[in-house]
C-alpha positions as CSV (number, residue, x, y, z in Angstrom):
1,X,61.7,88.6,-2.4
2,X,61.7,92.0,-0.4
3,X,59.1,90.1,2.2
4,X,61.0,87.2,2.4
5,X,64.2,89.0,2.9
6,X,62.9,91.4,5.6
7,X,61.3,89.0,7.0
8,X,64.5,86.9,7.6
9,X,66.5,89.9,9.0
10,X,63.6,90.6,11.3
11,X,63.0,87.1,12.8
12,X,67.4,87.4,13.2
13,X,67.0,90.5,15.2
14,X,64.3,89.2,17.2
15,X,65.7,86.1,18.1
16,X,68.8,88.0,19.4
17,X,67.1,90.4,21.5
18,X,65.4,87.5,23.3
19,X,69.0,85.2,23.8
20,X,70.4,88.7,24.9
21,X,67.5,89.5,27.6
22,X,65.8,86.4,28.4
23,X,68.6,83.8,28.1
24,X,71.4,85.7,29.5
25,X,73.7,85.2,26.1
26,X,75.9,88.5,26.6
27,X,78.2,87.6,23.0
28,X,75.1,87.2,20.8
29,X,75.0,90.8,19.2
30,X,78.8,90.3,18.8
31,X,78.5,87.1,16.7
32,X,75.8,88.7,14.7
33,X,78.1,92.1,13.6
34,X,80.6,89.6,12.9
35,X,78.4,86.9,10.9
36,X,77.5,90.6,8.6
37,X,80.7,91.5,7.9
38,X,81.7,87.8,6.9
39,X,79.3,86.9,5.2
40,X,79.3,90.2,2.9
41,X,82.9,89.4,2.0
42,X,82.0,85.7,1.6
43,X,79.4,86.8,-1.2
44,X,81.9,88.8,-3.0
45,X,84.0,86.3,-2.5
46,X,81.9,83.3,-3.7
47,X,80.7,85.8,-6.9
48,X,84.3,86.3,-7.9
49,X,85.3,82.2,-8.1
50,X,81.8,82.3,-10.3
51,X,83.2,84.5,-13.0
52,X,85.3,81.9,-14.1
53,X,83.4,79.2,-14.3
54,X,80.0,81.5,-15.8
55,X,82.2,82.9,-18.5
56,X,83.5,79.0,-19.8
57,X,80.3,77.6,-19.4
58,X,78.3,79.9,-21.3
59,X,81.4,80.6,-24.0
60,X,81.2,76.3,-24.5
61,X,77.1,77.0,-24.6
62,X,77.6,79.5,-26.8
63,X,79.5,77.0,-29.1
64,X,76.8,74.6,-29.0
65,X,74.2,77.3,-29.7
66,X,75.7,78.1,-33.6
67,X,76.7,74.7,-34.0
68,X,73.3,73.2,-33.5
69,X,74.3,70.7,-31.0
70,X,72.0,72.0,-28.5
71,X,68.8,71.7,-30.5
72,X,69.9,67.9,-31.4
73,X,70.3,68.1,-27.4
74,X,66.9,69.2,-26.6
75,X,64.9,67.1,-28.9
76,X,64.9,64.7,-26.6
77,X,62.8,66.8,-24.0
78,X,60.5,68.7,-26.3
79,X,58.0,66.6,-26.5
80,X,57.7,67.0,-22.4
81,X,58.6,70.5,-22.9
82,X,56.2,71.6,-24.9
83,X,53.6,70.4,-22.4
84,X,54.7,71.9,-19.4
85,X,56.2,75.1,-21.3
86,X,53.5,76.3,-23.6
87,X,54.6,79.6,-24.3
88,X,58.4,78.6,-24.8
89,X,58.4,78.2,-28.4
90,X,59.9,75.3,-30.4
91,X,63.9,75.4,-30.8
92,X,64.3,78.2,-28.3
93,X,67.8,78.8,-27.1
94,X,66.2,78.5,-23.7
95,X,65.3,74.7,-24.0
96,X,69.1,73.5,-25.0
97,X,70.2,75.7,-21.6
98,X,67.4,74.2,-19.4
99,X,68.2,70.8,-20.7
100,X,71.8,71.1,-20.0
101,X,71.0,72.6,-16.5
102,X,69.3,69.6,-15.9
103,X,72.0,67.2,-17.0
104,X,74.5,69.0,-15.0
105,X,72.5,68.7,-11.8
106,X,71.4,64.8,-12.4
107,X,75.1,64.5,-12.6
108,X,75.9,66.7,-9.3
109,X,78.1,69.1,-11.4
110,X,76.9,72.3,-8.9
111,X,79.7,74.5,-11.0
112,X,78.2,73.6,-14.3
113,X,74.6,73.7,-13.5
114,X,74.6,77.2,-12.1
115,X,75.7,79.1,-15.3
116,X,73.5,77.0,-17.5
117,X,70.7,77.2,-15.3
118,X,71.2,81.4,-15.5
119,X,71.5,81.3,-18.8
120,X,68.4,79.4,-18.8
121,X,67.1,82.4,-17.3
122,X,68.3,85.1,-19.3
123,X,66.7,83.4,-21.9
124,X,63.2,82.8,-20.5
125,X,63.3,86.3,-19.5
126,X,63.1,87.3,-23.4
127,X,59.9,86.0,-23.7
128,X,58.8,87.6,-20.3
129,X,56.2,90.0,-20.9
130,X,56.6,91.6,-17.4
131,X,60.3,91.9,-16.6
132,X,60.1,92.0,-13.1
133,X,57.9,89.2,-12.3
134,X,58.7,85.7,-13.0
135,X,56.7,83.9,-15.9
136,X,55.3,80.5,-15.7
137,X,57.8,78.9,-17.5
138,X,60.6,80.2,-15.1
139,X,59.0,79.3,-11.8
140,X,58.6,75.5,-13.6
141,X,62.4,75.7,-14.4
142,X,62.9,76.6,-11.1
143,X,61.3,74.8,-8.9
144,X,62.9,71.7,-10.8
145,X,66.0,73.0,-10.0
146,X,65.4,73.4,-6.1
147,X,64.1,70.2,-5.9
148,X,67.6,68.5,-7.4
149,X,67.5,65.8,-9.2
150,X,70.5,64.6,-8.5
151,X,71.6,60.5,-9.7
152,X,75.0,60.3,-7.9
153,X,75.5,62.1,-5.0
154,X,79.2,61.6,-4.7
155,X,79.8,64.4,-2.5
156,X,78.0,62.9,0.2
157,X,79.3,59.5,-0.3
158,X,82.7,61.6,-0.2
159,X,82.1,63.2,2.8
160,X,81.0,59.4,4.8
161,X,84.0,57.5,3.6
162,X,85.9,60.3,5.0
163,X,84.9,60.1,8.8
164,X,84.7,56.4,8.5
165,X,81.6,54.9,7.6
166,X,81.9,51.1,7.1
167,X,79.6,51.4,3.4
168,X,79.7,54.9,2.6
169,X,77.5,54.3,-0.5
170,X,74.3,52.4,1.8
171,X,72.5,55.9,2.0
172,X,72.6,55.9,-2.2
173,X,69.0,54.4,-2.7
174,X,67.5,56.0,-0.2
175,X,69.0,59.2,-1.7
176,X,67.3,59.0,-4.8
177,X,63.7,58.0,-3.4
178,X,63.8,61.0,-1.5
179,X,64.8,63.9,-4.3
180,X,62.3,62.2,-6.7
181,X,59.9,62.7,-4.4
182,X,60.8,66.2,-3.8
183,X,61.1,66.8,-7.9
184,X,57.8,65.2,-8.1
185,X,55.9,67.1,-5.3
186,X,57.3,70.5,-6.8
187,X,55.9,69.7,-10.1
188,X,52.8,68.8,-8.8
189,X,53.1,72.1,-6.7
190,X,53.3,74.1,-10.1
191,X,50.9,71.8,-12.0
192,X,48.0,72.9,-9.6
193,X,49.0,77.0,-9.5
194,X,49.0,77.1,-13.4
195,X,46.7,74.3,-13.8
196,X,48.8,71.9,-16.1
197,X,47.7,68.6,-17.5
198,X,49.7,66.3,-16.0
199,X,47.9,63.2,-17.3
200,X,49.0,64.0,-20.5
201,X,50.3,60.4,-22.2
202,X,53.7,62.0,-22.9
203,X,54.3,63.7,-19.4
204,X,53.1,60.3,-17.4
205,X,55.5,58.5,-19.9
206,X,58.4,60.9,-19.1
207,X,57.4,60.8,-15.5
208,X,57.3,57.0,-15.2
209,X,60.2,56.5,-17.4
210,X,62.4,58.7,-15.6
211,X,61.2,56.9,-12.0
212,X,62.0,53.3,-13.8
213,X,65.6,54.2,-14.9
214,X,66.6,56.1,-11.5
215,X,65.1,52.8,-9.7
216,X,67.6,50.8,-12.2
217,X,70.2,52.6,-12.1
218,X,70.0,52.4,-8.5
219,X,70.0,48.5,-8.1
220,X,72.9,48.5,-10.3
221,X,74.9,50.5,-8.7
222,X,74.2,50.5,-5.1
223,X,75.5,47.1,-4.4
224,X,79.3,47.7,-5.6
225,X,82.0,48.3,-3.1
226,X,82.6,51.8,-2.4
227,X,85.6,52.1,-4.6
228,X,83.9,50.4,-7.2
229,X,80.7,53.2,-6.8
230,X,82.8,56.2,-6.5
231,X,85.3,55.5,-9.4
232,X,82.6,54.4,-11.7
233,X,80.5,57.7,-10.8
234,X,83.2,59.9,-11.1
235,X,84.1,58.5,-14.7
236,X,80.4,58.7,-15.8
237,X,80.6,62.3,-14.7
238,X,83.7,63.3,-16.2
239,X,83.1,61.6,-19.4
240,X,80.1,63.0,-20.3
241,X,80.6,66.6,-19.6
242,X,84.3,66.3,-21.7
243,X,82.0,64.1,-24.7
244,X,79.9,67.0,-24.6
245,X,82.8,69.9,-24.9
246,X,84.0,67.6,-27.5
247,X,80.6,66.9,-29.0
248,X,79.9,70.6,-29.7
249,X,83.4,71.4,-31.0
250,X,83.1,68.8,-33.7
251,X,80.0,69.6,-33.9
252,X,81.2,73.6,-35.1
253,X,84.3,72.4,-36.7
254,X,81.7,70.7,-39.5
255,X,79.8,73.4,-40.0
256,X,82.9,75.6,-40.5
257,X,81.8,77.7,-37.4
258,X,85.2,79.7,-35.2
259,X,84.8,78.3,-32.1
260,X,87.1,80.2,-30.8
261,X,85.2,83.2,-31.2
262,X,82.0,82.1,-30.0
263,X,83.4,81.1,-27.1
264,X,84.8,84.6,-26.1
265,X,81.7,86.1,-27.0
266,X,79.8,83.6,-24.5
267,X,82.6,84.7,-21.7
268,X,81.8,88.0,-22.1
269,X,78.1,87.1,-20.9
270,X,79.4,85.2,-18.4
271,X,81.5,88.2,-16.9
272,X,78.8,90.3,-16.9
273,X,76.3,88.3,-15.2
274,X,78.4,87.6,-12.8
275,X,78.9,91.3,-11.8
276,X,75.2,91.8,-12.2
277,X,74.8,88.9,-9.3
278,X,76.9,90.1,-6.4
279,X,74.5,92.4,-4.7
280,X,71.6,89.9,-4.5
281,X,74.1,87.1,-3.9
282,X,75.6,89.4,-0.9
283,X,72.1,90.6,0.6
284,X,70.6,87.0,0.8
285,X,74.0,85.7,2.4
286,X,73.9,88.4,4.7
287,X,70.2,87.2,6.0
288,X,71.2,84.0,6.5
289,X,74.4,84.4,8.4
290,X,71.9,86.9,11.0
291,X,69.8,83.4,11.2
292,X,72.7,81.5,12.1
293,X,74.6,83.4,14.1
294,X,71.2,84.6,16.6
295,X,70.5,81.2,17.2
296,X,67.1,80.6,16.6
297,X,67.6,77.4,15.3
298,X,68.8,76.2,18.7
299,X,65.2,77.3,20.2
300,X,62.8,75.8,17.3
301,X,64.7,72.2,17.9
302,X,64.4,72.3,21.9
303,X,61.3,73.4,21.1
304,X,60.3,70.8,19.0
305,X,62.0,68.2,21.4
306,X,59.8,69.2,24.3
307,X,56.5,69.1,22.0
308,X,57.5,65.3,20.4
309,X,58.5,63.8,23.7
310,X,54.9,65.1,25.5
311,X,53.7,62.9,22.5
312,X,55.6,59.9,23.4
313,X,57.1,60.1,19.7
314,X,60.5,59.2,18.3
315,X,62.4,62.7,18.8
316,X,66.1,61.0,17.2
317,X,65.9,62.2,13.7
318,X,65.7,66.0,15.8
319,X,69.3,65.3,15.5
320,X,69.4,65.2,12.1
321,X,67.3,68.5,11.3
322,X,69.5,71.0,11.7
323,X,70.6,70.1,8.3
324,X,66.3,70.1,6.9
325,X,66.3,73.5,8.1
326,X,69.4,75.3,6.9
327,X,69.0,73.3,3.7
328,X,66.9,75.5,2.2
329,X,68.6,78.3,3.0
330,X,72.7,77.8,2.5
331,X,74.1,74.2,0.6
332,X,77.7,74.8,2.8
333,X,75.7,75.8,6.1
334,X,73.5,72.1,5.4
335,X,76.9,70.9,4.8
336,X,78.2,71.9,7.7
337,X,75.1,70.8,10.0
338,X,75.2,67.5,7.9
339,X,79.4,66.9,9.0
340,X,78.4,67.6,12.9
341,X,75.7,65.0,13.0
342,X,77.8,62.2,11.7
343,X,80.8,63.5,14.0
344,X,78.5,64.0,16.7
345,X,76.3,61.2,16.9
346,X,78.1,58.7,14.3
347,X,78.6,58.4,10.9
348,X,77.0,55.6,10.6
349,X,74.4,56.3,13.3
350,X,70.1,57.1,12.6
351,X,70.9,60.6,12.2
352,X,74.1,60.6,11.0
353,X,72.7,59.0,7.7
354,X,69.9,60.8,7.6
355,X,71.7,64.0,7.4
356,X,73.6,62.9,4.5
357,X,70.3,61.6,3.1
358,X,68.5,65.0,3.5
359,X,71.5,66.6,1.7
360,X,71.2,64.7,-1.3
361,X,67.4,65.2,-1.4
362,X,66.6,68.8,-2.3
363,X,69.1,72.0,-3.1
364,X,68.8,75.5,-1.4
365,X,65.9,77.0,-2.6
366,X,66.6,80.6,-1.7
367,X,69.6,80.6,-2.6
368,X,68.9,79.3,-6.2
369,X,65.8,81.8,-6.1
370,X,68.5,84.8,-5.4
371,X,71.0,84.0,-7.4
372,X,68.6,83.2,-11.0
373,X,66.1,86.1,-9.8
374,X,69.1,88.3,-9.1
375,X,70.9,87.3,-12.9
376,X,67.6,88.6,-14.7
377,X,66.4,91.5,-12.7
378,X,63.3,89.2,-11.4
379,X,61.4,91.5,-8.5
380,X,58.0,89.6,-8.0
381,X,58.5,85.5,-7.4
382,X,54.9,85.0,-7.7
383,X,54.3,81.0,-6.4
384,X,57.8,80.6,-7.5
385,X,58.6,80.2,-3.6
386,X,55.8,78.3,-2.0
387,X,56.2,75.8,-4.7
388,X,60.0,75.6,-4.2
389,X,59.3,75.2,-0.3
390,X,56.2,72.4,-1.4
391,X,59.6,70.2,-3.0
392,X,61.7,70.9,0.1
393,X,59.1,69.8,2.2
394,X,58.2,66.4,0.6
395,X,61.9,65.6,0.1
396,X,62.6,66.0,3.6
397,X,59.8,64.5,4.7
398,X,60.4,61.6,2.8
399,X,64.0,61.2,3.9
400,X,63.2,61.1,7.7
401,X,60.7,58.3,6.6
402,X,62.8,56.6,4.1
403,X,65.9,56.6,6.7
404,X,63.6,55.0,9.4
405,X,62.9,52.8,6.5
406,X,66.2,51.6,6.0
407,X,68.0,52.3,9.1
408,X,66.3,52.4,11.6
């Protein structure tokens, strides 16, 4: 993480040196003092709101945990589990958390899947034998969590219906092709660095099965009207995640377990890994302000421009990569770079869609790198990052393709 992190400050710097000297850009050093001192009080900012929601979803985990609901949970995956996780054992706490993670990002519950997904963590970490380097198992979890496997996307459909688009839901499908290709390129990714079976029965069943029920779920959904979609999404959503508060509170109150208490001891965890977060939270934010605010991302897409029109190839989905490049990076900068494509060039237009369809199909790798790294103490990422980058790339990829495909 220390390369990576230099290495961003660095290529910052040096990109506003050159705008200063060679393109005559006087304000550049200004906007880059500036973009430090926001984005330092933007990470304390944004690690303050996630006290609150770290200390109720690990004090309702923490329910689960004595009452037992998570290991009826995780039974489910532990067949698929035990293949890719050897040394996880059987009815570790870790399993209900990473299943849960995983549940909560399928669903696009960003606030629910981060404190899971750290607790995740903290668990895996107890069966780290080297403390400061990430094991196997936690660059699997990982990786599976920057490639997002996300089934409805309603923020994006959000964000179309609200600048007009005449079917905000048409970019769903082509949503979910592209972040299972991402998932599935990142697991491939890891399956080759620690040399997993992957044509194990039970992982090409799980892998299969999953790609089968995302491709129904997708035909039955994708032709309702926009109402229809975003109404029946959002009650999926909400139902389950209240069934499953509910779930594990009946599930203590049989078992004669104070929920109560179990719940303040998991908010306790919470608040402290949320204080243990901030400084790795703050430097990473830090980096990638300096990346926006020198400009360099101007230069690689004029760049890029110049090199794809000398080749006599399609250069419109350039329009759309501004949000590719800081997705990996920042989820609101990709936002933001997503919002001024479709205001820019049409909600409804090639790259307006493929923005929103790049959104949906992978999360921001460093970010989730910093934040689960920082919540553990994790130094060394190993291959935690080129695999990560492996996902981003495919998904991407796929949804420059994949919106040609369909729109273009």
């Amino acid at each position: 993480m220390n390369k990576v992190w230099s290495g961003l400050l660095l290529i910052s710097l040096a990109t506003g040196c050159a705008r200063f000297f060679f393109y005559d850009d006087s304000g550049v050093f200004a906007r880059m003092i500036d973009s430090l001192f926001t984005m330092a009080r933007t990470g304390f900012e944004i690690s303050l709101g996630l006290t609150g929601v770290l200390a109720l979803w690990l004090g309702i985990l923490k329910i689960g945990e004595r009452a037992g609901a998570v290991t009826f949970l995780t039974g489910v995956l532990r067949p698929l589990f035990d293949r890719l996780m050897p040394g996880v054992p059987a009815n570790h706490p870790a399993l209900g958390a990473m299943t849960m993670n995983l549940a909560a990002n399928v669903l696009g519950l960003d606030n629910a899947a981060t404190p899971l997904g750290i607790q995740a963590m903290r668990e895996l970490q107890k069966l780290n034998p080297s403390p400061d380097t990430l094991s196997d198992a936690q660059i699997l979890f990982l990786v599976i969590n920057t490639s997002a496997v996300t089934l409805i996307p309603v923020a994006v459909f959000t964000y179309r219906a609200q600048l007009g688009a005449a079917d905000p839901t048409d970019v769903f499908l082509p949503i979910l092709m592209a972040t299972y290709c991402s998932t599935l390129a990142g697991l491939l990714a890891v399956a080759a660095a620690q040399r997993l079976r992957l044509w194990d029965p039970v992982i090409l069943a799980y892998l299969l099965g999953l790609g089968g029920i995302i491709a129904g779920l997708a035909w039955s959904l994708a032709g309702l009207p926009q109402e229809t979609m975003q109404a029946r999404s959002g009650l999926i959503s909400q139902g389950l995640i209240l069934g499953l508060i509910a779930a594990f509170l009946l599930a203590a109150w049989g078992r004669k377990i104070n929920a109560y208490e179990c719940f303040l001891e998991g908010a306790k965890e919470g608040f402290q890994t949320a204080v243990t977060i901030i400084p790795y939270l703050i430097a990473m934010l830090v980096a990638v302000g300096l990346l926006r605010a020198s400009g360099i991302l101007d230069l690689v897409l004029n760049e890029l421009r110049d090199i794809l029109i000398a080749l006599s190839l399609d250069t419109r989905f350039l329009d759309a990569l501004p949000t590719a490049l800081m997705k990996p990076f920042s989820g609101s900068g990709a936002r933001a770079m997503m919002i001024d494509a479709m205001r820019t060039h049409g909600v409804d237009s090639l790259a307006g869609r493929m923005a929103a369809i790049m959104q949906g199909s992978t999360e921001t790798t460093f970010y989730v790198l910093a934040v689960y790294c920082g919540a553990v103490g994790i130094r060394r990422i190993r291959h935690a990052l080129a695999c990560g980058l492996v996902a981003d790339i495919a998904g991407l990829t796929a949804a420059v393709f994949i919106g040609y495909w369909f729109f273009g």
